[in-house]
C-alpha positions as CSV (number, residue, x, y, z in Angstrom):
1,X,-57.0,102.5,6.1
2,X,-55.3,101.5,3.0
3,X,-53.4,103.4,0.9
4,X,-52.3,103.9,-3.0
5,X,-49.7,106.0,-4.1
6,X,-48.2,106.6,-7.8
7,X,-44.2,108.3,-9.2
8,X,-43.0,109.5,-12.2
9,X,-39.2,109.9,-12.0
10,X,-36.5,112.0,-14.3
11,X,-33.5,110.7,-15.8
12,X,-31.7,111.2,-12.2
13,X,-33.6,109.2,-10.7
14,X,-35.6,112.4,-9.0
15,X,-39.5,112.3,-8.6
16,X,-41.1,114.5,-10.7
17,X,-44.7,113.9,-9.6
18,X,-46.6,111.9,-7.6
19,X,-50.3,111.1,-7.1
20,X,-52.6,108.8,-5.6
21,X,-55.6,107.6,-3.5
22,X,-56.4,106.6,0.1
23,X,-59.5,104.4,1.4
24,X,-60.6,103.4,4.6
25,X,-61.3,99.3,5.2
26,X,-62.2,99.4,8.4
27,X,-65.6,98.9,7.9
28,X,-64.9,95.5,5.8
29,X,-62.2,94.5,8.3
30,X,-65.2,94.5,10.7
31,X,-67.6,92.8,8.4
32,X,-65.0,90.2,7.9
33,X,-64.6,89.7,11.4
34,X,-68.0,89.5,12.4
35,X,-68.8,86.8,9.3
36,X,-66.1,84.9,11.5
37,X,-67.5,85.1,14.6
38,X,-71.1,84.4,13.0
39,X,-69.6,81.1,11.4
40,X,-68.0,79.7,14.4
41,X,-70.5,80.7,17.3
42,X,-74.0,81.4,18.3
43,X,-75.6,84.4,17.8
44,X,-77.8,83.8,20.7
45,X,-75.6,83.2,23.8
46,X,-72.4,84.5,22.0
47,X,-70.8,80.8,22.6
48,X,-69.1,78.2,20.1
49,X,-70.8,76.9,17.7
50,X,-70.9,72.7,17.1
51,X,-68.6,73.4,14.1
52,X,-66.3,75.4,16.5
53,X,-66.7,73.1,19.6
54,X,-65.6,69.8,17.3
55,X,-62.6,71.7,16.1
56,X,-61.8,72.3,19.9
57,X,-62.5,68.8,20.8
58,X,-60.0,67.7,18.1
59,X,-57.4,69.7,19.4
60,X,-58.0,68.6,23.2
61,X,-58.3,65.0,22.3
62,X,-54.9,65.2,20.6
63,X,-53.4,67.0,23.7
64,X,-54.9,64.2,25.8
65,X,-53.2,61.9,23.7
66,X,-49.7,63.4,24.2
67,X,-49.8,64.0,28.0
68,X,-51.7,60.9,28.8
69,X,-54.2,62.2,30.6
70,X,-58.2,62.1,30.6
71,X,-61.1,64.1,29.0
72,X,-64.6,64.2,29.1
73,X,-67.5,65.4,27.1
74,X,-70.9,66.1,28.4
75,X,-74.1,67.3,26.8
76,X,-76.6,69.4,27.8
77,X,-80.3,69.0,27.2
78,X,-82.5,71.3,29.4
79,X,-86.0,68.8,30.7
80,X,-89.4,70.5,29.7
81,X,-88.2,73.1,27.4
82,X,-90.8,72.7,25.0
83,X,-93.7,73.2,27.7
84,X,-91.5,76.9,28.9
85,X,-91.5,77.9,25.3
86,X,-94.9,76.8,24.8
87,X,-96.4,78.6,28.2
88,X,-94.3,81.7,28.2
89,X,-93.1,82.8,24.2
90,X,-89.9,82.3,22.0
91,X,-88.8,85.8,23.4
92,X,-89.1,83.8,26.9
93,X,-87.6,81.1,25.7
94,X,-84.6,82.9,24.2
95,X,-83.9,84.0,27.6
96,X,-83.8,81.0,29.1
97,X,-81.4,79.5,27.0
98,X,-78.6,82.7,27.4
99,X,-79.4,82.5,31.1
100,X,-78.4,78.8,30.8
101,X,-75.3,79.6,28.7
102,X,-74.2,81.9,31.5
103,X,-75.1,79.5,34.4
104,X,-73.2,77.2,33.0
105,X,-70.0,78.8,32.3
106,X,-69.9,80.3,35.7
107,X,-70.0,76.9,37.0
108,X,-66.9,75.8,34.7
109,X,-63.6,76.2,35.7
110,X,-60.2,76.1,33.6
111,X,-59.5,73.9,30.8
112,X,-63.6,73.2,30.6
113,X,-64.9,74.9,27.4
114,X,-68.4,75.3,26.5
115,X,-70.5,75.5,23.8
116,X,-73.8,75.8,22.2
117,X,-75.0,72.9,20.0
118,X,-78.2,74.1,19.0
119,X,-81.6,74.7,20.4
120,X,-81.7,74.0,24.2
121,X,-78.5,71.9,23.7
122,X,-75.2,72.6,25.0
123,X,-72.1,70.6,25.4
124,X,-68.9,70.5,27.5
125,X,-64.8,69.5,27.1
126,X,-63.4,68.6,30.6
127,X,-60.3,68.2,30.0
128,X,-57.0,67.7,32.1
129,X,-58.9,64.4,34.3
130,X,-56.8,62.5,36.3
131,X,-59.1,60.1,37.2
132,X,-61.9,57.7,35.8
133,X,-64.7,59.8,37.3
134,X,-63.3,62.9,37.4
135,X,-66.2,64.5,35.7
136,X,-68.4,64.0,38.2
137,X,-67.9,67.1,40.4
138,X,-68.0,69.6,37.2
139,X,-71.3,67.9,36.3
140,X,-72.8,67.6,39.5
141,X,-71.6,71.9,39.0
142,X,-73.5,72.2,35.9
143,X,-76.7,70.1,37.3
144,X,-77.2,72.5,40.3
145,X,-76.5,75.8,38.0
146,X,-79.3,74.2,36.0
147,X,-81.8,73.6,38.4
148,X,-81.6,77.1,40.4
149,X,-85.1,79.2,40.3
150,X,-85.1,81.9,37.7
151,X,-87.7,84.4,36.8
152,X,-89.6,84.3,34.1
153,X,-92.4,86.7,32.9
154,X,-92.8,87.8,36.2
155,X,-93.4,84.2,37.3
156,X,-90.8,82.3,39.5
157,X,-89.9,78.9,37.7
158,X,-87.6,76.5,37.6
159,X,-85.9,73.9,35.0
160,X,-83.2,70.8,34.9
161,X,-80.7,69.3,32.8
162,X,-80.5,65.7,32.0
163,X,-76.5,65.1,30.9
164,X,-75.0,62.6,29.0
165,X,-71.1,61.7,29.2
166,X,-68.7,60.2,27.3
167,X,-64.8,59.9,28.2
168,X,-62.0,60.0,26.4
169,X,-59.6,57.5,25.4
170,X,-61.6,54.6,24.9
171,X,-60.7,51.0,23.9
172,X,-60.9,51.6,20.3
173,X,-60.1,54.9,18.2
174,X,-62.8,57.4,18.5
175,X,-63.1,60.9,16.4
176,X,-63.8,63.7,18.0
177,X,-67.3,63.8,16.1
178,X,-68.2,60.1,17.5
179,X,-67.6,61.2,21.1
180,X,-70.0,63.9,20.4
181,X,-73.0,61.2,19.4
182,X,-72.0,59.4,22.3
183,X,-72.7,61.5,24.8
184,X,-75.6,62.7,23.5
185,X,-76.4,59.2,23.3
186,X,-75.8,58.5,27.5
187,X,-78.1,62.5,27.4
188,X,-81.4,60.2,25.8
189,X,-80.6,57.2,28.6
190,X,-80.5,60.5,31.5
191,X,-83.8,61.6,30.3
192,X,-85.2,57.9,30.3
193,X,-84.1,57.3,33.5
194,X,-86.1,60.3,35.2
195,X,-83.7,63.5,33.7
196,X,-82.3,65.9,36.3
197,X,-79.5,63.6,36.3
198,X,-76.3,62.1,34.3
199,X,-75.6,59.2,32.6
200,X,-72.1,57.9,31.2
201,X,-72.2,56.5,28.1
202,X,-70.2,52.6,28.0
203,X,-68.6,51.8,24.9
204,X,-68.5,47.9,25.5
205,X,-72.4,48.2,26.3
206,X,-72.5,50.1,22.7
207,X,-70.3,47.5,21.1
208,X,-72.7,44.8,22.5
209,X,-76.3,46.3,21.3
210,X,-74.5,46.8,17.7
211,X,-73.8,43.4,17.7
212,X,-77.0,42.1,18.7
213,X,-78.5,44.7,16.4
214,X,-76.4,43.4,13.2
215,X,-76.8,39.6,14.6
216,X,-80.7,40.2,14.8
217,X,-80.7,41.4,10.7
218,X,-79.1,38.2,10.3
219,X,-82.2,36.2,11.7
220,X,-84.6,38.2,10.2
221,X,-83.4,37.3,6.6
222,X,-82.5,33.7,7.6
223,X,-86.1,34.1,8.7
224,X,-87.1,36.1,4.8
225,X,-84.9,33.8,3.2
226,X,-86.4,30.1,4.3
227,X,-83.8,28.7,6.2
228,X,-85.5,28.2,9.3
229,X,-86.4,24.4,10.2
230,X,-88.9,22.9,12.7
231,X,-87.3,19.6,14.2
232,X,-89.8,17.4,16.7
233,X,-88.7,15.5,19.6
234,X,-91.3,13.1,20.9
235,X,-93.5,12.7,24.5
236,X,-94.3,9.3,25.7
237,X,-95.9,7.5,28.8
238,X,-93.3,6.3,30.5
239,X,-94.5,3.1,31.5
240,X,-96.8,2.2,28.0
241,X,-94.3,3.9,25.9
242,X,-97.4,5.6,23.9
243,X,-96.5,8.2,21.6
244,X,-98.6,11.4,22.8
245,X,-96.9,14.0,20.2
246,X,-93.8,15.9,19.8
247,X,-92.9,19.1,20.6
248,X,-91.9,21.2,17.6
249,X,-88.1,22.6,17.9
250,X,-86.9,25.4,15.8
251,X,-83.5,25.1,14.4
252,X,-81.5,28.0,11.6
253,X,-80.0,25.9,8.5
254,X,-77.1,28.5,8.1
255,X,-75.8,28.7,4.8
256,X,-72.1,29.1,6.2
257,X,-72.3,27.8,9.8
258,X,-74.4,25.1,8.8
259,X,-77.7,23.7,11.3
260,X,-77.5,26.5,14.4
261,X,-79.0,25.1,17.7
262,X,-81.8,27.8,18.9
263,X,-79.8,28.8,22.1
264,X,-77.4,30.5,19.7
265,X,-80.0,32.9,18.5
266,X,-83.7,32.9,20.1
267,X,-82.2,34.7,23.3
268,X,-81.4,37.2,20.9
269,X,-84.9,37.5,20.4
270,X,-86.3,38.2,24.1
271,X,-88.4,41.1,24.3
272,X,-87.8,42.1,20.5
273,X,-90.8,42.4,18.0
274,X,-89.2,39.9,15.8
275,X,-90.0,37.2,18.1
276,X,-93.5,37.2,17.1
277,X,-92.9,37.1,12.9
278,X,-90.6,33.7,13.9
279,X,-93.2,32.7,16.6
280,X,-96.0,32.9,14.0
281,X,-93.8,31.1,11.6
282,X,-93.2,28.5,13.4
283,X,-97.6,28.0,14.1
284,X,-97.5,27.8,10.5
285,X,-95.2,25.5,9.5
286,X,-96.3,23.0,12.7
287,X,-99.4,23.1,11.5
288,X,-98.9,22.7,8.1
289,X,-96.8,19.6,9.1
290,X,-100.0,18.3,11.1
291,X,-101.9,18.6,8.1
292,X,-99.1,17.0,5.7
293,X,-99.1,13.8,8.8
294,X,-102.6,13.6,8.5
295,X,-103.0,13.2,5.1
296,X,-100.5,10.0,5.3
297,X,-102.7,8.6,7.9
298,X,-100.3,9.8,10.9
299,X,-102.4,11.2,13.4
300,X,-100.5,12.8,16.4
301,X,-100.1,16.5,18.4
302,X,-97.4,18.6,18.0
303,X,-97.1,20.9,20.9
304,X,-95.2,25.0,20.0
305,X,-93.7,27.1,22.1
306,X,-95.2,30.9,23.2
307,X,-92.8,33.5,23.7
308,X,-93.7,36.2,26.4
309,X,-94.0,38.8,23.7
310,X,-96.6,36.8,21.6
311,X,-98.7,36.5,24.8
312,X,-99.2,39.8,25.0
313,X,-99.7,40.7,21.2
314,X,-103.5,41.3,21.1
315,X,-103.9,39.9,18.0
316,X,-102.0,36.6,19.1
317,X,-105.7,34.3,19.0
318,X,-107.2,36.0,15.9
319,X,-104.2,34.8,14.3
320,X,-104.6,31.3,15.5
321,X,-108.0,30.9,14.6
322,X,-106.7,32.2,11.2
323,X,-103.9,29.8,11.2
324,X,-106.1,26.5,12.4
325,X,-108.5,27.4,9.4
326,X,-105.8,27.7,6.7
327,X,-105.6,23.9,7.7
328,X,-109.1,22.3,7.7
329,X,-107.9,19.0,8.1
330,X,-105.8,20.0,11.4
331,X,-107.9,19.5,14.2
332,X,-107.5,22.4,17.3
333,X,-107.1,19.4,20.1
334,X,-104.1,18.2,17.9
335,X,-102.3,21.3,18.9
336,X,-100.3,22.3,22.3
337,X,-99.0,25.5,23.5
338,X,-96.3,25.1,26.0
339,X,-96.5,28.9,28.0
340,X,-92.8,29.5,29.9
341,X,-93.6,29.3,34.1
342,X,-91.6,32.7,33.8
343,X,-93.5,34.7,31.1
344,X,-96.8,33.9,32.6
345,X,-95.5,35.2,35.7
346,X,-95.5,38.4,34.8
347,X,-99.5,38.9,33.9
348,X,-101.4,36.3,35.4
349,X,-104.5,37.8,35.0
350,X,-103.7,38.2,31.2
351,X,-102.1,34.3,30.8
352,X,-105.3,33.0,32.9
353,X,-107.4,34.3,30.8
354,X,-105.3,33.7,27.2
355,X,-105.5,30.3,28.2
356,X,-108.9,30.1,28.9
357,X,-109.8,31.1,25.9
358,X,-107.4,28.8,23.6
359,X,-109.2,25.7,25.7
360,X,-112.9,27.0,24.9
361,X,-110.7,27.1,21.4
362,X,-109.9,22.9,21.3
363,X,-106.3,24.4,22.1
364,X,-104.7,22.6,25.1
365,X,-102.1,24.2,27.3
366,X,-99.1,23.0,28.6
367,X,-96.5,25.0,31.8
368,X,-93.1,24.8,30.6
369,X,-90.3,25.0,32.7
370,X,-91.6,24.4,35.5
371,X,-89.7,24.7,38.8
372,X,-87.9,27.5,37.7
373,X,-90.3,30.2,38.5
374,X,-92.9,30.9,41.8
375,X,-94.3,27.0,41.3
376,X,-96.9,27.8,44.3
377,X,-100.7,26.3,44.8
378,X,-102.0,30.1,43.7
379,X,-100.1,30.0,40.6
380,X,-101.5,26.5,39.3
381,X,-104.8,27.4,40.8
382,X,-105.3,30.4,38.2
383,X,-103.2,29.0,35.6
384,X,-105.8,26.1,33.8
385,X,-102.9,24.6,31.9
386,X,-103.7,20.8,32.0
387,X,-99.7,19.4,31.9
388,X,-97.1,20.8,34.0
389,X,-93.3,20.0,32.0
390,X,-90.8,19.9,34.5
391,X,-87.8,21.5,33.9
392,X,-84.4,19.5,32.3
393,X,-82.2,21.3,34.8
394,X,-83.8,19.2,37.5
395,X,-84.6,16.2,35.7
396,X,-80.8,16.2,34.7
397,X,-79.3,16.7,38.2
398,X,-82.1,14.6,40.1
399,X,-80.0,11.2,40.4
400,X,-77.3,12.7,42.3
401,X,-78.4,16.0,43.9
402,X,-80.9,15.7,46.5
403,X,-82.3,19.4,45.9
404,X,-83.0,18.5,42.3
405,X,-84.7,15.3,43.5
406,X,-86.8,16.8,46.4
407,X,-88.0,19.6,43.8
408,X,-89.1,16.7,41.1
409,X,-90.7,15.0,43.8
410,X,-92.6,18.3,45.1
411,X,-93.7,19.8,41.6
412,X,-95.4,16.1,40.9
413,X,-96.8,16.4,44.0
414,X,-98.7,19.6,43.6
415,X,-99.4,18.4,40.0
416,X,-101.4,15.2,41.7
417,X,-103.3,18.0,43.9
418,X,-104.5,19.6,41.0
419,X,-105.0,17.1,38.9
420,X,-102.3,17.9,36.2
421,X,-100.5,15.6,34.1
422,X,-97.2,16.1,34.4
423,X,-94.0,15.8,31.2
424,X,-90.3,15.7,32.5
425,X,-87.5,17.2,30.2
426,X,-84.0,16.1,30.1
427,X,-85.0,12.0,30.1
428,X,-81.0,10.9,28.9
429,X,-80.3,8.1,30.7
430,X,-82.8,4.6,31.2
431,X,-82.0,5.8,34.8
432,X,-83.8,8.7,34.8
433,X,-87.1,7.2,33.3
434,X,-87.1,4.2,36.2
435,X,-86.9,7.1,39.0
436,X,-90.0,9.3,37.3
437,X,-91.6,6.4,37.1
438,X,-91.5,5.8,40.7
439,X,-91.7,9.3,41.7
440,X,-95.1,9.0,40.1
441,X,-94.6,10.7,36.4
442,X,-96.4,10.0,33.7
443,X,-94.6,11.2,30.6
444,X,-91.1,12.4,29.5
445,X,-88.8,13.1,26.4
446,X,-85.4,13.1,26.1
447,X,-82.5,11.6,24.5
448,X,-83.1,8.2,26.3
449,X,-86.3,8.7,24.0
450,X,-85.1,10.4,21.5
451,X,-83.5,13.6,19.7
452,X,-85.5,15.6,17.9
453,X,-85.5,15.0,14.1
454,X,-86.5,16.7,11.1
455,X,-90.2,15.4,9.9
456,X,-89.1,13.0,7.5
457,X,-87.4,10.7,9.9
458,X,-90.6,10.7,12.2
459,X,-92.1,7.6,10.3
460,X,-89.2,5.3,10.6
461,X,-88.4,6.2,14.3
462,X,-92.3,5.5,15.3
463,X,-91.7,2.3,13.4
464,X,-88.9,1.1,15.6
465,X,-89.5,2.7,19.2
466,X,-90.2,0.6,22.1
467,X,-90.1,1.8,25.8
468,X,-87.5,0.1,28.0
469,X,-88.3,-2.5,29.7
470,X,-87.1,-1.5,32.8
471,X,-89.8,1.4,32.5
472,X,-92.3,-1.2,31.9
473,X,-92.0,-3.3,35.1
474,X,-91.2,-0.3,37.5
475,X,-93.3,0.7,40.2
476,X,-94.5,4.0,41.7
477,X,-93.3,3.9,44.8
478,X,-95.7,4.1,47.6
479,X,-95.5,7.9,49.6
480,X,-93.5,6.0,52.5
481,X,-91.0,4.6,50.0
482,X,-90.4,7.7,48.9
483,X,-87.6,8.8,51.5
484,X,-85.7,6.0,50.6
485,X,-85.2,7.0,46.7
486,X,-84.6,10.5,47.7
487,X,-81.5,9.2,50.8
488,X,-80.4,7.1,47.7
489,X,-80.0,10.3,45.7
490,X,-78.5,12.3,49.1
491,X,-75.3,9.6,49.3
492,X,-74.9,9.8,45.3
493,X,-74.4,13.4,46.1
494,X,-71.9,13.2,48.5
495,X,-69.8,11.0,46.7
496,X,-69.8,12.7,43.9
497,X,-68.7,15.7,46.0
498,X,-65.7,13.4,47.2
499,X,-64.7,12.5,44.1
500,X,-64.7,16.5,43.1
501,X,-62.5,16.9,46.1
502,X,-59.7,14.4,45.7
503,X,-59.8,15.0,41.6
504,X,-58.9,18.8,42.3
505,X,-62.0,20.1,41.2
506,X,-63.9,20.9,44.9
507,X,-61.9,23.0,47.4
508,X,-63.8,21.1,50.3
509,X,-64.7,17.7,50.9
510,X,-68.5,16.9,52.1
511,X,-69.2,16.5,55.3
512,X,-66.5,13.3,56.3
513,X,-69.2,12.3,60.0
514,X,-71.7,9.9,59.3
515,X,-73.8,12.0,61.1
516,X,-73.4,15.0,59.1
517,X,-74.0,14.1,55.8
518,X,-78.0,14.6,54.8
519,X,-77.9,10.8,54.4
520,X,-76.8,10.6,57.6
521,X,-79.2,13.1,59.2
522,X,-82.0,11.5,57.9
523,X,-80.7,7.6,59.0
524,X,-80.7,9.1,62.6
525,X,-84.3,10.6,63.1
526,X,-86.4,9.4,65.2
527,X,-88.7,9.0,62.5
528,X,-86.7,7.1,60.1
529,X,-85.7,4.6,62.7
530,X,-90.0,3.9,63.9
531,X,-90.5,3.7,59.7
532,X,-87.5,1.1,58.8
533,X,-85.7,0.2,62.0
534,X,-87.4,-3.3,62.1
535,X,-85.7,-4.0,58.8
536,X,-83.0,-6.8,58.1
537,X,-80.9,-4.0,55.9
538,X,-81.4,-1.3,58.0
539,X,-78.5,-2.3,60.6
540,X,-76.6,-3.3,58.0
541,X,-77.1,0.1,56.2
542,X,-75.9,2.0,59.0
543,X,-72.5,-0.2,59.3
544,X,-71.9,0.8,55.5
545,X,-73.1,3.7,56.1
546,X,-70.2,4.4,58.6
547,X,-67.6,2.5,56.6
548,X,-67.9,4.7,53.6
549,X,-67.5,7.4,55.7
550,X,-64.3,6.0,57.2
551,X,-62.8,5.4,54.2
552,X,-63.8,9.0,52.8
553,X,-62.4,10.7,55.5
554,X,-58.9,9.0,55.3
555,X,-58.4,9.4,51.6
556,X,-59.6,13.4,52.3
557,X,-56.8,13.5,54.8
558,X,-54.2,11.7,53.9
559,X,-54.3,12.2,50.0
560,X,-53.3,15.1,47.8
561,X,-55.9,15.6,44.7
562,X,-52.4,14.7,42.3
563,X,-52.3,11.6,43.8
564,X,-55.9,10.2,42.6
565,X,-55.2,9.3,38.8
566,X,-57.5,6.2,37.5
567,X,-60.4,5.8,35.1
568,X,-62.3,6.2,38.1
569,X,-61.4,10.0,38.9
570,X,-63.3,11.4,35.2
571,X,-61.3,15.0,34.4
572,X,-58.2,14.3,36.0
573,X,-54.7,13.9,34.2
574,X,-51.7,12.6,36.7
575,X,-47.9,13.7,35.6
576,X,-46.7,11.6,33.8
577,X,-43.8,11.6,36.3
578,X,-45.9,11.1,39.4
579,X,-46.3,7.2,40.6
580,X,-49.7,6.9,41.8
581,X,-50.3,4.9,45.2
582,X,-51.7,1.4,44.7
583,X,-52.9,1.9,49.0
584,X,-55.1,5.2,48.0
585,X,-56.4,3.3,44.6
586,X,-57.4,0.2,46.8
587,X,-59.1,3.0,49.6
588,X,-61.0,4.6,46.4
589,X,-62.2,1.3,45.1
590,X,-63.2,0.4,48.8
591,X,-65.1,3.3,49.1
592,X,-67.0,3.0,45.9
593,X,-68.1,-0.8,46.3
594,X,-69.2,0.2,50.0
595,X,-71.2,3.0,47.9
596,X,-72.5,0.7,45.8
597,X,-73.5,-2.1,48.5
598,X,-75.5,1.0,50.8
599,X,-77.2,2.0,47.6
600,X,-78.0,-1.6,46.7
601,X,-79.4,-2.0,50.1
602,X,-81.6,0.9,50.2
603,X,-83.1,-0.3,46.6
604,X,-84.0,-3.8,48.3
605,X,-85.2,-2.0,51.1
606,X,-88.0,0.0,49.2
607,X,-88.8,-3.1,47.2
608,X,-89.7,-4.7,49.9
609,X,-91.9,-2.4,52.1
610,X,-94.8,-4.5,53.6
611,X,-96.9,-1.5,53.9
612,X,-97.2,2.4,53.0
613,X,-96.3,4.9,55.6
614,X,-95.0,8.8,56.2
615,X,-91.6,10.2,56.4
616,X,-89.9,12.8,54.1
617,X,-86.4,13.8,54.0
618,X,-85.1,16.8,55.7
């Protein structure tokens, strides 16, 4: 009620009359009230609004803040609402979602506030947690709340909730309305992951697809822009030194961080739709290249690599045949696709077939990588690529781990059983070439070779490249030789295992018997000794064998890893107060000519084989 009252007064200060009016506000008190209640909740279920439930989230957040204590928000999106509102009316529907409201705040306890985002969205503050997953009980709550039956135009049915949750402080600021999106954010990755469940949203996770998100707009206009570059490393016989072609090697001239290798951005583009526009560029500018060779009377191959994703673009050899005939002087056979082991793994049926019908194409096929994925008879059988490359991890490690060698000397073997050529990776040293060579490989590239180069530099480098001559007059080693290169590679191993011991670097030395070191396993078998025992060098390789071993074992006993400071211990810096032992240098020199005497004596052993035999490592 309000009131308005009116006084005239005499000269005494006495009321002589008085007058005025009364009205009742009620009714507007009420209308004000309700156009309060309207704006800050849902008229539906009667709960907060979002505008309300962010100005509560505010205030909790800053709470959480002062006491140093945890929150949590979780959203609600109910799985299948569509299909109820579809099957059963909006009245139906309506009912649903106030029988959710109330399910859910039963389930709530104190200091967890609810509210009503908007259609079958709801969303949670858990506040007060003392504990990084203490959300998990009031959401496991609010899943089975969900979930119970209900009836529903005289029908019995039943719905879920998939809930997304994001916690509260984070690593980095966060407003109150950014912890909203990211928790409906972990709600879209519940639903993905089968819904009538919860997923909590990870800000470093976040941080890390934003990155790649922003760092993949840079490729693409790097891409837009022309500053991609094809470089092209060559593949030669080994023993000939022919040129057969050279692979084409994408590279990003940077306008700030200058010429970026490509394993500092094509990873970013695994599985990503970009991969095909810089896979198609990178056709076109190869072959245009061809074309600009054979015009100057250069006529080689370039082989490309085929990203997983282009394989299983339909339109992938339409758009080949398209790209060869933009280039009528480019002939198909003078193109190479190199298919990753690992991509083609995962259709078979689809890569079998893709490949069969670049070859009916003139378009040859090459496995790259090889080694690193199933490598089985069944998997060359129904892959028709004609050149296996075998992978530069192996090639690398092959002159000093005995794994890497014995998985070199396989791959070439099933290669010869299918009648593959075969291309190593990774050629850097002379070294490596001479041991393909007598492994039985037939062509390589590397940096022994040389470094890929941009297209102008190809003419001079053709002009001036020989193969070694120690590539020349190598052998392939007959199949009986074979164990011999590979116990060569066995005792590299170990020492270099030794040396990693005493220079700090390996916690444990190798094995310090001579007969428990591989080398030495394989000197013992019964095999080995029928194959080579006859030998002059044989004895005398088992008495170095044994002296190296000696010597090993005192220098692992007897000296500390500060101790071993030379040019021969790579990696390691002494103190400059320490005084290093002239005794342990003269045991580590002793050890290493020993090395080198057994190695030398196991070359001049399978130089000298009278006849081919049987007998592979362990």
């Amino acid at each position: 009620m309000r009131e308005r009252a009116e006084f005239a007064f005499d000269d005494a200060g006495q009321v002589l009359t008085a007058w005025g009016t009364a009205q009742d506000i009620s009714a507007v008190k009420a209308h004000q009230a309700q156009l309060d209640f309207i704006t800050h909740h849902d008229v539906l279920t009667g709960l907060p609004n979002r505008a309300q439930f962010l100005d509560l989230l505010r205030m909790c957040m800053a709470t959480s803040h002062t006491l140093q204590t945890g929150l949590a928000v979780a959203y609600i999106d109910l799985d299948g609402f569509a299909a109820i509102n579809a099957q059963f009316g909006k009245a139906a529907g309506n009912q649903l979602i106030v029988e959710t409201g109330r399910r859910l705040a039963q389930a709530l306890r104190d200091r967890q506030y609810l509210a009503r985002i908007g259609g079958d969205e709801f969303a949670v503050v858990l506040t007060g947690l003392g504990s990084a997953d203490g959300y998990l009980v009031p959401v496991q709550r609010m899943l089975e709340a969900v979930s119970q039956p209900l009836d529903m135009a005289d029908q019995t049915t039943q719905i879920t909730a998939s809930i997304g949750v994001a916690q509260f402080p984070q690593h980095e600021l966060v407003e109150a309305e950014q912890l909203l999106r990211q928790a409906d954010q972990a709600m879209y990755l519940a639903k993905l992951a089968g819904k009538n469940r919860h997923h909590v949203f990870d800000p470093l996770k976040d941080e890390s697809t934003r990155e790649r998100f922003l760092r993949l707009e840079e490729v693409r206009r790097g891409l837009v822009q022309g500053e991609m570059r094809l470089f092209y490393q060559p593949k030669v016989w080994l023993t000939s030194g022919k040129v057969v072609g050279f692979e084409a090697l994408i590279r990003w001239q940077h306008p700030q961080r200058g010429l970026v290798p490509p394993a500092q951005f094509i990873p970013l583009l695994e599985q990503h739709p970009l991969a095909i526009q810089v896979g198609n560029w990178v056709l076109e500018t190869a072959l245009a290249q061809l074309a600009q060779w054979n015009a100057a009377g250069l006529h080689t191959c370039v082989s490309v690599n085929i990203e997983s994703l282009q394989l299983q673009d339909s339109s992938f050899v339409p758009r080949l045949r398209a790209q060869l005939a933009a280039q009528p002087t480019v002939q198909a056979t003078q193109l190479e696709l190199e298919i990753l082991e690992t991509g083609a793994l995962n259709n078979m049926a689809q890569v079998s077939a893709l490949i069969a019908q670049l070859q009916q194409m003139g378009v040859s096929c090459a496995l790259d990588d090889f080694g690193t994925g199933f490598s089985s008879l069944t998997f060359l059988k129904q892959l028709g690529a004609q050149t296996i490359k075998i992978d530069q991890s192996f090639v690398r490690g092959m002159l000093d781990d005995g794994e890497h060698a014995s998985i070199v000397h396989s791959v070439l073997g099933l290669a010869r059983s299918f009648d593959r050529h075969t291309l190593a990776e990774g050629v850097e040293t002379e070294e490596h070439g001479q041991v393909l060579v007598e492994l039985g490989c037939e062509m390589a590239q590397g940096y022994a070779i040389a470094r890929p180069m941009p297209a102008e530099a190809v003419p001079a480098w053709l002009a001036q490249w020989h193969t070694p001559l120690s590539w020349q007059h190598t052998k392939e080693l007959e199949p009986g030789d074979v164990p011999l290169l590979l116990a060569e590679v066995e005792h590299r191993a170990w020492l270099k295992d030794l040396k990693a011991h005493l220079g700090g670097k390996q916690d444990s030395p190798p094995a310090l018997g001579h007969g428990e070191c591989r080398f030495g396993l394989w000197l013992n078998k019964a095999s080995t000794r029928r194959r080579f025992g006859q030998m002059e060098e044989f004895e005398r390789l088992q008495t170095l064998h044994r002296e190296v071993h000696d010597l090993g074992t005192t220098l692992a006993r007897f000296v500390h890893p500060s101790r071993i400071a030379d040019a021969d211990m790579p990696g390691h810096t002494e103190p400059a107060s320490a005084s290093p032992s002239v005794e342990i240098k003269a045991i580590w020199k002793a050890c290493q000519h020993k090395s080198k005497a057994l190695l030398n004596a196991l070359r001049n052993m399978r130089h000298t084989m009278p006849t081919p035999a049987s007998g592979l490592m362990p």
